[in-house]
LUMDO-63010 format. One record per residue: residue in one letter; x, z, y of N, C-alpha, C in turn. Coordinates in steps of 0.1 Angstrom, whole numbers, plus 5000, padded with zeros to 4 digits. Layout:
AXZYXZYXZY ...
! end
This chain:
X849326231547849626091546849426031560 X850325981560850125921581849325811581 X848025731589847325671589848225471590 X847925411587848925291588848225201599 X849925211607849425081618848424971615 X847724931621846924821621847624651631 X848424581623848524471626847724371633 X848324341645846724251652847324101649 X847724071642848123871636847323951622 X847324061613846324101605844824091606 X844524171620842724151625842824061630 X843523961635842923841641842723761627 X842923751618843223671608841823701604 X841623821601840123881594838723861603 X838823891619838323801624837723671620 X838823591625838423471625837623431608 X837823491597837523451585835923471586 X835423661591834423651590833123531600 X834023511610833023461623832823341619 X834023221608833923111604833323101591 X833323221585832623261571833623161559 X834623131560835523051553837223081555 X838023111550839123071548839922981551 X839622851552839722751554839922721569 X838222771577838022701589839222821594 X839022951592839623031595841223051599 X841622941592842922881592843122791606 X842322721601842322591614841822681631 X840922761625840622861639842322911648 X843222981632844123061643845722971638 X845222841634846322741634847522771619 X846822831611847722881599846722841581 X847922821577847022791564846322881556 X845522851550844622861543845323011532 X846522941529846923061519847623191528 X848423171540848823251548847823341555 X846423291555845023391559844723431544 X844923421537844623481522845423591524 X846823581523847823671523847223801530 X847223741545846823811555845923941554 X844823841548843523971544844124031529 X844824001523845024061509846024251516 X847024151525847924291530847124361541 X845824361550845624421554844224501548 X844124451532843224561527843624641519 X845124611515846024731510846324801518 X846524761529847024871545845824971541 X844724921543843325041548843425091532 X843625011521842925101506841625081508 X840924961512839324911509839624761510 X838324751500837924581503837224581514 X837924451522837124401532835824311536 X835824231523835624111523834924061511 X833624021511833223971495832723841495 X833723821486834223711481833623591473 X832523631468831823631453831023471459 X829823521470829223411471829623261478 X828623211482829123061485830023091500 X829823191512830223201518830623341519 X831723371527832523511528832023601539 X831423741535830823801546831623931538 X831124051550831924151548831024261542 X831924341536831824461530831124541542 X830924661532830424751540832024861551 X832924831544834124841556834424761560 X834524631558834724551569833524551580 X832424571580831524551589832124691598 X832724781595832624871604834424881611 X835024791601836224751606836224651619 X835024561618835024411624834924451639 X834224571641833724581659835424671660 X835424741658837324781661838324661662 X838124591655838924501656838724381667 X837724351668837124251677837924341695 X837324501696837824511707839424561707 X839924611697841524561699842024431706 X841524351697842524221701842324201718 X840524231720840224231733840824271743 X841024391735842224481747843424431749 X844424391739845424341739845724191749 X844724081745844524011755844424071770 X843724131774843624171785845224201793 X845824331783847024371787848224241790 X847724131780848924031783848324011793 X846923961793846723821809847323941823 X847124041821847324151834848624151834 X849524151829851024131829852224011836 X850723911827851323801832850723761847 X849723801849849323791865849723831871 X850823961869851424001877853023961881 X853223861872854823811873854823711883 X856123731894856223671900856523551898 X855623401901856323281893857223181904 X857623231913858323201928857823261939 X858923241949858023251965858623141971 X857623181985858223081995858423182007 X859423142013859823222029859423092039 X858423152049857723092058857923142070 X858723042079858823072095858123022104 X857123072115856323002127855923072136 X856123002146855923062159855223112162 X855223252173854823332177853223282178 X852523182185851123142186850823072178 X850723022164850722992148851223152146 X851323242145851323382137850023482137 X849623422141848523542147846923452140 X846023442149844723402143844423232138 X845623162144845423042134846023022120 X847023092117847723072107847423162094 X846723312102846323402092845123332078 X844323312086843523242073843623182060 X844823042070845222942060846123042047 X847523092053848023202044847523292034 X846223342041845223422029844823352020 X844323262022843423152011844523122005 X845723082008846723022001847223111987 X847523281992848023371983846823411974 X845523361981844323411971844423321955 X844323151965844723071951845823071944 X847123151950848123161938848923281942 X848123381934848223511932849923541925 X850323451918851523461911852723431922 X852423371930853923291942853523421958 X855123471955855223581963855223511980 X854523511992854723492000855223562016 X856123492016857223572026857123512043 X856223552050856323522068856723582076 X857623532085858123592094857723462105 X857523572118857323492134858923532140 X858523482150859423482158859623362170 X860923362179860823272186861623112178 X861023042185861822902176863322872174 X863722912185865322892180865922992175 X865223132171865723202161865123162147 X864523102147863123082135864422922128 X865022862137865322702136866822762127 X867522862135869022932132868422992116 X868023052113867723102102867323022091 X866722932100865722822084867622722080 X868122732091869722592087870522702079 X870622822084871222912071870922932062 X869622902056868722912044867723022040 X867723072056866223202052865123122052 X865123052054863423022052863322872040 X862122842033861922722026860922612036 X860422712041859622602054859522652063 X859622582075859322602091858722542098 X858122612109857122532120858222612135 X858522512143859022532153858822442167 X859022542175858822412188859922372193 X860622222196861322192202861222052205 X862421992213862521932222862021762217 X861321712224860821572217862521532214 X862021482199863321372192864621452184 X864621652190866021692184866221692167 X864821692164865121672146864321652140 X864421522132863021462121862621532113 X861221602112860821732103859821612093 X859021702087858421612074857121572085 X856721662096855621632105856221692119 X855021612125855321622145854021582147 X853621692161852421692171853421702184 X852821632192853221682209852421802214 X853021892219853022002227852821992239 X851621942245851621932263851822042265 X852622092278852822212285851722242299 X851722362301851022382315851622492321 X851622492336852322592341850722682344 X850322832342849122882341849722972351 X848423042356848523092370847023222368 X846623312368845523382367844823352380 X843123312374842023212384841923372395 X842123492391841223602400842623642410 X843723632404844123712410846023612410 X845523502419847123422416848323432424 X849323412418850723462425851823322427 X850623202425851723092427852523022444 X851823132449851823102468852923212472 X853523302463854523402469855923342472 X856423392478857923322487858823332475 X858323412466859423442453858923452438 X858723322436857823332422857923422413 X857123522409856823592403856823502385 X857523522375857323462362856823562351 X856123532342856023572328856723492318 X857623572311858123502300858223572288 X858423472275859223512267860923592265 X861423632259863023652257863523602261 X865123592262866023492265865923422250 X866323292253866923212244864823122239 X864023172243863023122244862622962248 X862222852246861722762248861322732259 X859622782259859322792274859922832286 X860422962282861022992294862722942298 X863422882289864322822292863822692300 X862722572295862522472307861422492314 X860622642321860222692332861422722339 X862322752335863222802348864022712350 X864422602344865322442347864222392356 X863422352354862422312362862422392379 X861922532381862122582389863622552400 X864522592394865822542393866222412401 X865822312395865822182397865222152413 X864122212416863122232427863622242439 X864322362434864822492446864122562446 X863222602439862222692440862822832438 X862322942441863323072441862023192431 X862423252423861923292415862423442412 X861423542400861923652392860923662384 X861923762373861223782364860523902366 X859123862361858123992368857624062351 X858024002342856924032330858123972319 X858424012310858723992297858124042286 X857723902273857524002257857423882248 X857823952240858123872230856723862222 X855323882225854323882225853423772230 X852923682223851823572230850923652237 X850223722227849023812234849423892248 X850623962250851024022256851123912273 X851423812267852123672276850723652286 X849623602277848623572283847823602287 X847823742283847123872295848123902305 X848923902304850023962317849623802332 X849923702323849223592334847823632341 X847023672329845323662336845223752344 X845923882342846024042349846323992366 X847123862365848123822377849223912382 X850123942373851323952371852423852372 X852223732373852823612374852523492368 X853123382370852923272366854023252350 X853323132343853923122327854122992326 X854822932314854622822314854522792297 X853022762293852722782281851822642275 X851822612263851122492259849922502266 X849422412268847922372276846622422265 X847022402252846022452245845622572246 X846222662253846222792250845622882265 X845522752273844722792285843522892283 X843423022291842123012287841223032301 X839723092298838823072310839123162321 X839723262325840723362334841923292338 X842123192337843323132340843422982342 X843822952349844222812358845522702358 X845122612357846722542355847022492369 X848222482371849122432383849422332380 X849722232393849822102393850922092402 X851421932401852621912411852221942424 X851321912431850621912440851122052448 X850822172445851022302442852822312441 X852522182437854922242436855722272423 X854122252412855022262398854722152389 X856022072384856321952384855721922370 X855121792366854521772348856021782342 X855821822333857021842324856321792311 X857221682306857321642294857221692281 X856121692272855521792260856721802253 X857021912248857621942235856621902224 X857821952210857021912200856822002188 X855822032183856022122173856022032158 X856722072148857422002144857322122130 X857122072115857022102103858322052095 X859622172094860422112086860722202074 X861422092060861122192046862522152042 X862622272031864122222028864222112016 X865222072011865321892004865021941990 X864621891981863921941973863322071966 X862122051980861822221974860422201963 X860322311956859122301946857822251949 X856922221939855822201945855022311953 X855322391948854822531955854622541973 X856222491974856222471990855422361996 X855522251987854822131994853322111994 X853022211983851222221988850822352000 X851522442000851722482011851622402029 X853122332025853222252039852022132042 X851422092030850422042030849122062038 X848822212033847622272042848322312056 X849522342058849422342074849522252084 X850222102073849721942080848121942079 X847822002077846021992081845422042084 X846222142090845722282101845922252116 X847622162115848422152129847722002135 X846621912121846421802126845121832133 X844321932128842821982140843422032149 X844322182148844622242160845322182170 X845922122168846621992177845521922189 X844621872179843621772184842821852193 X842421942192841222032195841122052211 X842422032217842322122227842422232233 X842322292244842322412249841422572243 X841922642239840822742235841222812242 X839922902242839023012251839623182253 
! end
């Protein structure tokens, strides 16, 4: 004779009867009436071929099978629970695709993004760096739900804006801003910085080459300190091996860019607590100043 499945809307029903010691509350416990938990326990003591349950006194306690039914059953359902909540924790309940620049990719932005995917384990999170006007091209074709980009004071109303002072940096040990042929560190082409470092230069008459390229901040601002050439990078990002140049010197203030938070038109809440914490990341980092 084959042993008979054990129903778990059956042991939750029997459950609940013994732990409320009534029928009744038993009902109200798993939201079903009173006669539908009768039922309940009637068909799952024909399933087993024992009584479960005695009935007799003022309140309902169990047999000597149900008492040894009751801990099996208790960790069934346990387990079963378990398997849904681990199921469902694992379902994706959206993402968001996140674009930001090369200096937001690295040690300021990592944090906020962790803490973010820790509190919502369920929303798949998608970042890509890069440089801004490939980050800008991609977010208007629709790869991204949000973006952080640098560009030009005024070219597009984002949900937020900081100004971007710029500095032209020079390495304190070993500097190359006195050579007859400016030596540069840059980004790529199609780059930000390095498109208004070299208008600028340009504009001057100043005569220049490229000594250093990478698509690398870190790479950028060691190649400056090493004195490999001169850069032209936000001022915040100065550090203590390196020096800023002034007009004085022959390199002209140049008007801040702006880094700038834009999202697409009605995106979920998902995104917007998101973009949230990085309006309160870009509003310290902003403020702060130069680091080290």
């Amino acid at each position: 004779m084959t042993n008979p499945m054990l129903d778990p809307v059956l042991l939750k029903s029997f459950v609940a009867v013994v732990e409320s010691g009534s029928f009744t509350r038993a009902g109200e416990r798993v939201h079903l009436s009173q006669s539908t938990v009768s039922q309940h326990l009637r068909r799952l003591e024909e399933q087993l071929g024992s009584e479960l349950l005695d009935r007799s006194g003022r309140y309902v306690v169990t047999t000597e099978s149900g008492t040894r039914l009751l801990g099996h059953a208790r960790k069934l359902l346990t387990l079963m629970e378990e398997a849904v909540a681990e199921l469902h924790a694992g379902e994706v309940q959206g993402e968001i695709r996140l674009g930001v620049p090369e200096d937001f990719a690295a040690d300021l932005l990592t944090p906020l993004l962790a803490a973010f995917a820790h509190d919502n384990p369920a929303i798949r999170l998608e970042v890509s760096s890069g440089l801004s006007n490939t980050l800008w091209q991609q977010f208007c074709a629709g790869g991204h739900d949000l973006v952080l980009v640098k560009q030009r004071q005024g070219h597009t109303v984002g949900d937020a804006a900081w100004p971007e002072p710029l500095a032209w940096l020079d390495s304190r040990e070993h500097p190359t801003w006195q050579r007859d042929i400016l030596p540069l560190v840059v980004f790529p082409v199609g780059g930000l910085y390095r498109d208004e470092m070299i208008h600028a230069l340009e504009s001057s008459g100043r005569r220049w080459r490229i000594a250093y390229s990478s698509a690398s901040l870190a790479s950028i601002r060691s190649a400056v300190a090493s004195g490999l050439g001169v850069s032209l990078l936000p001022a915040r990002l100065a550090r203590a091996d390196q020096h800023s140049l002034t007009p004085a010197q022959g390199f002209p203030a140049l008007p801040p860019l702006e880094l700038v938070l834009h999202s697409r038109q009605e995106v979920p809440q998902r995104v917007r607590d998101l973009a949230q914490r990085m309006i309160a990341l870009c509003d310290t980092v902003m403020q702060a100043g130069p680091r080290p």
